[in-house]
N, C-alpha and C positions, 0 to 999 in steps of 0.2 A: 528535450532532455529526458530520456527514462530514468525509473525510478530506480534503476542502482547507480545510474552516475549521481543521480541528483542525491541520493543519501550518502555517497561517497565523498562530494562536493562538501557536504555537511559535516562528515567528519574532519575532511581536509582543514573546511574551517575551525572546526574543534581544536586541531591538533592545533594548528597554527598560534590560534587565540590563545591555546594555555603557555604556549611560549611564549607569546610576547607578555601574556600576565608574570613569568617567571621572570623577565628580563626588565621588567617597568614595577616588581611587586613591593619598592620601595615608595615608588609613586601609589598610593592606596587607592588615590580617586580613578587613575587609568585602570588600576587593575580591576573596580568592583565595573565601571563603564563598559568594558572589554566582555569581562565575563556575563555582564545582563544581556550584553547585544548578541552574544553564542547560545545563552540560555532564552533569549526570545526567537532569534531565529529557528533553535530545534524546537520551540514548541513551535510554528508555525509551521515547518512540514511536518508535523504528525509525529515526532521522533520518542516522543515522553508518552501519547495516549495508548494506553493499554490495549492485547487483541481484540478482544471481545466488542469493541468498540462499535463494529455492525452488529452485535447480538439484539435481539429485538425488534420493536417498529421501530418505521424512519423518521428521522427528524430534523430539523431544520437544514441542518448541514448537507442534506443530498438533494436530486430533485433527478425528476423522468425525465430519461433522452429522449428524442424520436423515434427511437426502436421500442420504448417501454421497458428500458431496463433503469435501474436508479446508478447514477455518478455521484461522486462525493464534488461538492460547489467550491472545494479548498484546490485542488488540481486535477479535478477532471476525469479523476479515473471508475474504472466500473468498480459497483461494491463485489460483484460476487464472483470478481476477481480476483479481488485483495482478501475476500474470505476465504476462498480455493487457495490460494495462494500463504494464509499463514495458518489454516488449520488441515489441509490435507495435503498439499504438495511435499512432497519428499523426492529426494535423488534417487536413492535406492531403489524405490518402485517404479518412478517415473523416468528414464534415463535422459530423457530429450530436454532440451534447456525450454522453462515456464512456459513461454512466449508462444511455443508450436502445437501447446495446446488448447482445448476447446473447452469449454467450462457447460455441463449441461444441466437443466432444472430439472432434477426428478419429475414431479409435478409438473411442472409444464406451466407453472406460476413465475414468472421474470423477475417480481420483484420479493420474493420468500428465498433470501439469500442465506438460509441459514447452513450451516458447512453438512448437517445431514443428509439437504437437499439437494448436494451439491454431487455433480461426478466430476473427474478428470477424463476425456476421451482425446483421442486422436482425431485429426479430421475427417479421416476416413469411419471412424468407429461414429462417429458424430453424423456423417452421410448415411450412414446405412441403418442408424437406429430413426434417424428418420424419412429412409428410402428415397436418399437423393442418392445419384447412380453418374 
């Protein structure tokens, strides 16, 4: 499941739960039970931790793939993805949907994910900055 169904999913449930809390809100104990189990699920994907969350070293929470890049250990995804992806991806400049693009290390360092060091390229622009043809 990627991660906009799966935050979708999440809202889905959101919407849902606060309705049945509206519908059960005379029942006090369904209603706080309802609402902890929506509020523990969004904190367990990520929904409440602020951006900056990769700013920094790493720490426990991530760990090296076999390519030498760092993933977060909560659902697998790459960090300096999810950093390109909330401090510099934009529509406007970027027209092509996240996915088709290629995330490059200034530096030439994998796991120095910071959004400075980060570019947006095409795979083509990604081929030729490092002369694969």
């Amino acid at each position: 499941m990627s991660y906009s169904e799966d935050k979708g999913l999440g809202i889905l449930i959101f919407i849902i739960g606060y309705g049945i809390y509206f519908l059960f809100k005379t029942y006090t104990l369904y209603s706080i039970i309802i609402t902890s189990l929506i509020v523990v699920y969004l904190i367990w994907k990520n929904y409440f931790i602020p951006v900056d969350i990769y700013e920094g070293e790493t720490n426990s929470t991530f760990y090296i793939d076999s390519r030498g890049y760092e993933r977060n250990k909560i659902d697998n995804r790459l960090v300096h993805r999810d950093v390109a992806w909330k401090q510099i991806y934009n529509v406007f400049e970027y027209p092509e949907r996240f996915g088709s693009y290629v995330i490059h290390h200034i530096d030439g360092n994998k796991r120095n994910n910071d959004g400075s060091n980060l570019k947006i390229l095409t795979k083509k622009e990604h081929a030729e900055m490092h002369g694969f043809n």
